[in-house]
N, C-alpha and C positions, 0 to 999 in steps of 0.2 A: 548769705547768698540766696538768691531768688529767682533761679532761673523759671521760663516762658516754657514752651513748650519744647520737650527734650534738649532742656537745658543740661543736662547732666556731660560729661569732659570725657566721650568717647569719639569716635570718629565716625563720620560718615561713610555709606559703603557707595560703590563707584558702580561706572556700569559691566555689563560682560556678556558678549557677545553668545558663546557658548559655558554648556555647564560642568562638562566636566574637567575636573584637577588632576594631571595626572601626579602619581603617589612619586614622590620628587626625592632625595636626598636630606634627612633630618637635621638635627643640630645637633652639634657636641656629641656625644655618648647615646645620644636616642635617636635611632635612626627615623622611624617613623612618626616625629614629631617638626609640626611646624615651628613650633617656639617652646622654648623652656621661663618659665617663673619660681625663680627659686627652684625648690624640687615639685612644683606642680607642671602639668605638660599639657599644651595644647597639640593634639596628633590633626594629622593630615586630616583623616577622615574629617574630625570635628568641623576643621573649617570648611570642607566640601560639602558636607549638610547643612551647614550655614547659608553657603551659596547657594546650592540646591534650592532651597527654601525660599529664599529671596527669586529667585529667578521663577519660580512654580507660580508666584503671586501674578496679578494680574496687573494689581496697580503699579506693580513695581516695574513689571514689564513694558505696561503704558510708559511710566516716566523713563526707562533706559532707553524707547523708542523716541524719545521727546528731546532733542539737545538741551533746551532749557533746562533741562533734568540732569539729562544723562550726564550735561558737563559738572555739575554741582555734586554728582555721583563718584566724581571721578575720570569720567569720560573713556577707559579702554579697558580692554578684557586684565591686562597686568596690574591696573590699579586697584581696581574691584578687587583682585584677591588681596592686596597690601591692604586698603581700608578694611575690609573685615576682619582678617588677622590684626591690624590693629587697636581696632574696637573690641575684641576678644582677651587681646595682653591688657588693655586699660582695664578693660572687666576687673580683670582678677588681680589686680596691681589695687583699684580700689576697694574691692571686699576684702584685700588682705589687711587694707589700712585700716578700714571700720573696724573689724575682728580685735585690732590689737588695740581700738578705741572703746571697744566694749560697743558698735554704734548697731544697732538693730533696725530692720524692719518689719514692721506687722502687717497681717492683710488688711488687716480696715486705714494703715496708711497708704496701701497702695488704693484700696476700692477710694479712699476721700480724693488721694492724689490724679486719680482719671477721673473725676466726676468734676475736678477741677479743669480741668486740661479739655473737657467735652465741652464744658462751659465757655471754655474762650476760645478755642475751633468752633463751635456752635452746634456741632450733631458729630455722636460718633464715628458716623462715616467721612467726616473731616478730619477729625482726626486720626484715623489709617491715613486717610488720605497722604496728611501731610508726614506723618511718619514713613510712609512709602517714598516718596518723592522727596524728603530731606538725608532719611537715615538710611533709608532701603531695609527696612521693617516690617515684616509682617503684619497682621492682626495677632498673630498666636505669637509672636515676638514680642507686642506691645508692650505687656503685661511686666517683663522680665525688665523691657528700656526704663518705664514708671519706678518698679522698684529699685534700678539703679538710680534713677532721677532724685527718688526720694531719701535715697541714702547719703549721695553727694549733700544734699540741703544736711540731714542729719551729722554728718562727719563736718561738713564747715562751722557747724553751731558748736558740734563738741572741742573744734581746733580757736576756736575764737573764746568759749566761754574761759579755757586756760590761761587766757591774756589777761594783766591786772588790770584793776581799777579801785579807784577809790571811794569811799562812801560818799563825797559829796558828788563824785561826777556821775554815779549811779542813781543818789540819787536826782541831780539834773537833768540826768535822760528821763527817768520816771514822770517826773513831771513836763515833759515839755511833748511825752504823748499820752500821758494821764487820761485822755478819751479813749483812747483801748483797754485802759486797765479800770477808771472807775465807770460803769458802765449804771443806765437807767432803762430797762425795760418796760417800755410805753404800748400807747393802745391812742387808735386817734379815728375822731369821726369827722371828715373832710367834706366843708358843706361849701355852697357859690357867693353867701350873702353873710354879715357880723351878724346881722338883726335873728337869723336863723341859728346862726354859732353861738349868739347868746341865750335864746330860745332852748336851744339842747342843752347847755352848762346848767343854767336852772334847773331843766329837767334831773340832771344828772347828781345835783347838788343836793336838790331833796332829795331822791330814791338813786344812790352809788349803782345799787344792782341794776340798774334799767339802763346801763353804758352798753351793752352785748348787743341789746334789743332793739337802741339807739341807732348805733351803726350798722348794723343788716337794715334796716328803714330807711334812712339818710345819706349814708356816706357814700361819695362820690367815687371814693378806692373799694372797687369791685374784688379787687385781692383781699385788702384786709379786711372789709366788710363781710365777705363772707368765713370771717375766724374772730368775731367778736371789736374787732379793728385792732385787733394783735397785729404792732408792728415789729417787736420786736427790741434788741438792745440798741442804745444810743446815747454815745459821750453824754457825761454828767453836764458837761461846758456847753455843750450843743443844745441840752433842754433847756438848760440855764439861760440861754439867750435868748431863745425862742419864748420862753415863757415871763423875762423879763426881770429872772431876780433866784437867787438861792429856795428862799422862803417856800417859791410853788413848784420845787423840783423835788418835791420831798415824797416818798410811797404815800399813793393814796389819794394827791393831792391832784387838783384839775384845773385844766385853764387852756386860754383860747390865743393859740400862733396866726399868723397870717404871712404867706410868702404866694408871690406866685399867682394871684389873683386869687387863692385857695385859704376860707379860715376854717382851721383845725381845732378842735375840740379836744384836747389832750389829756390822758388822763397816766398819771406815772403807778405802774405796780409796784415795781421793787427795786432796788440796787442792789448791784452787786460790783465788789472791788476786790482787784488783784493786789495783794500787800506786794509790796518790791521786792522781799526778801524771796517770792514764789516764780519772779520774770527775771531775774538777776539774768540768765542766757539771752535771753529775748534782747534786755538791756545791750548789753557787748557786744549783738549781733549788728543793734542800731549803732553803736558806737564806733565799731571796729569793720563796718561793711564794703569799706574801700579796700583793706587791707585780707579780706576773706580769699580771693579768687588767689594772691600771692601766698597765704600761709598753705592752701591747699597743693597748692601747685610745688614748694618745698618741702613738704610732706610724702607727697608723689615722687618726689624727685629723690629724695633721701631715701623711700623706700626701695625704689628700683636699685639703687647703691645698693642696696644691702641684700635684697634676694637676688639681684643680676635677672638681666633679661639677652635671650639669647635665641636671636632668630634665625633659621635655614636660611644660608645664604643663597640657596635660590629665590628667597621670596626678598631681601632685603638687608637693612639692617632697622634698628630702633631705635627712634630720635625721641628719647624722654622731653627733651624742650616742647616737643611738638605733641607728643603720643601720638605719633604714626610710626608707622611701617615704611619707609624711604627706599626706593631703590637703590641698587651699588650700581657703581657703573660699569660696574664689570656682567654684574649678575646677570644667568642666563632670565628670560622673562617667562615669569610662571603660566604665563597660557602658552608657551610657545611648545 
C-alpha cells in the first residue's frame, strides 16, 4: 500500500462550532470514558483536548469557517466530536495490530516520511495546510498522523509478505522491475552539440580524472555540474539503452546518449544490485498490491472482535466497516 498524503485508515475530524465537551455518561463500567479498546480507555478529557486543540489552530479554524471545508469536516458541532473519537479508536485498534506484528516505527522513518509528503504538497506550510483542511490536524499533531501513516505502509508490507509465493513467480516479479533492484550509478556531462560530446569523451578517455573538471566547465545541468555531474542511480536497462549495448554500461566505462536535443557524455561509476532473496517483501507487496487495503481491513476487523470496542452511548456507536463513530438514533447529541 502507498498511500498520498495522510493516506493512513483514520478518520477525518468535522467542524464545531464551540469548544467545549461537556463531561457526559461513560461506557460500560468506566464511567469517565468516551470509548473503551479492549482494556485500554479513551476518557472524555482526551478527546476534549483533542478538540480543544484542533479548534486553537488557526488553519483549522479558517477551514471550519470555509463550507468547502467545514462539510469535508463533517459539517456540525455532533459530528466533530464523533470524527475525532473515531480517529482516536482507529489510533489504537492499529498500533495494537502493529504491536502483535512485531511492526515498528523509527524517527528517521517519520523525518524521511515528512520530507516526503513536503515534497509533494510542495512547502511545509502546505502541508499543515492540507492536513488542517482534510484531517483537522494541527502542526504539533502532524508528527503523530506521519507516524501513523508510516506504520499502516509498515503493517500492510508485514500482512502481505505472510502470503505465499513461489520461486518462479518471485522470481518473475524480480525481474520485470529489475531497474530498482539492479541499479548503475552514473555521472553525466550535458552539452548542445555531438562534435562537442565527442570533444569531451576524448578528453575523458585519455585523462578518466578530468570527468569532475569537465563537467563544472561544460555541462548544461547546472545541478549536477556543480557535484562533478553526479547524477546518481539509474536502471542497469535504462543505461543499457541509452548507451547502446551491455559492453559500455560496465564501472568505469564512458560513452555518449543523446535525447532531447541534449548529448550527454556518460560516464558509469558503479553497480550496485539488490539479490531477490534481500526484496522478497518488496516482491509480494508488488504482487499482492490489490489485495493489501482487503487483508488490512480484515485484520482490523478481526482485531476489533476480539478486544471489542465500546462507545458512550451519548457519543454514538462504532461501525468497524467504516471506522467511525455513527450516531444512534436515539443518542442524545454530544454538543447538545
Amino acid at each position: 500500500m502507498k498511500p498520498g498524503l495522510f493516506g493512513v485508515r483514520r478518520v477525518a475530524v468535522a467542524a464545531l462550532a464551540t469548544v467545549a465537551i461537556p463531561v457526559l455518561a461513560g461506557c460500560d463500567t468506566s464511567p469517565d470514558a468516551a470509548a473503551l479498546i479492549g482494556n485500554s480507555r479513551i476518557s472524555i478529557s482526551t478527546l476534549q483536548t483533542e478538540v480543544n486543540a484542533a479548534l486553537a489552530d488557526q488553519q483549522i479554524s479558517d477551514a471550519l469557517s470555509n463550507p468547502q471545508f467545514s462539510q469535508s469536516l463533517g459539517g456540525d458541532r455532533a459530528g466533530f466530536v464523533r470524527l475525532v473519537l473515531g480517529r482516536l479508536i482507529s489510533d489504537k485498534l492499529l498500533s495494537k495490530l502493529a504491536d502483535e506484528h512485531h511492526v515498528t516505527v523509527t524517527a528517521k522513518d517519520i523525518s524521511d516520511q515528512t520530507a516526503q509528503f513536503v515534497q509533494q504538497a510542495g512547502s511545509l506550510q502546505s502541508l499543515q495546510q492540507q492536513a488542517a483542511e482534510s484531517v483537522g490536524v494541527t502542526p504539533s499533531q502532524l508528527p503523530e498522523l506521519i507516524r501513523l501513516t508510516v506504520l499502516q505502509q509498515r503493517l500492510s508490507l508485514a500482512l502481505v509478505s505472510a502470503l505465499p509465493a513461489t520461486e518462479a513467480q518471485l522470481q518473475a516479479e524480480y525481474q520485470k522491475d529489475i531497474d530498482q533492484f539492479d541499479t548503475l550509478d552514473v555521472s553525466q556531462i550535458a552539452v548542445s552539440s555531438k562534435s562537442l560530446a565527442n570533444h569531451i569523451l576524448a578528453k575523458v578517455t585519455r585523462n578518466p580524472s578530468s570527468f569532475e573538471a569537465l563537467a563544472a566547465k561544460y555541462s548544461l545541468d547546472t545541478t549536477t555540474s556543480a557535484n562533478g555531474g553526479e547524477v546518481g542511480p539509474i536502471g542497469r536497462n535504462q543505461i543499457i539503452s541509452l548507451l547502446g549495448g551491455a559492453k559500455n554500461a560496465k564501472p568505469g566505462s564512458v560513452g555518449i546518449a543523446h535525447g532531447n536535443g541534449v548529448y550527454s557524455v556518460l560516464r558509469v561509476n558503479s553497480r550496485q544490485i539488490k539479490p531477490l532473496a534481500d526484496v522478497i517483501p518488496q516482491l509480494k507487496a508488488s504482487m499482492y498490491s490489490a489485495q493489501e487495503a482487503t487483508l488490512l481491513q480484515s485484520a482490523l476487523n478481526t482485531e476489533t472482535a476480539k478486544l471489542g470496542v465500546h462507545v458512550s452511548p451519548r457519543y454514538g456507536k462504532w461501525d468497524p466497516s467504516t471506522e467511525t463513530v455513527v450516531a444512534k438514533k436515539s443518542a442524545i447529541s454530544s454538543g447538545s
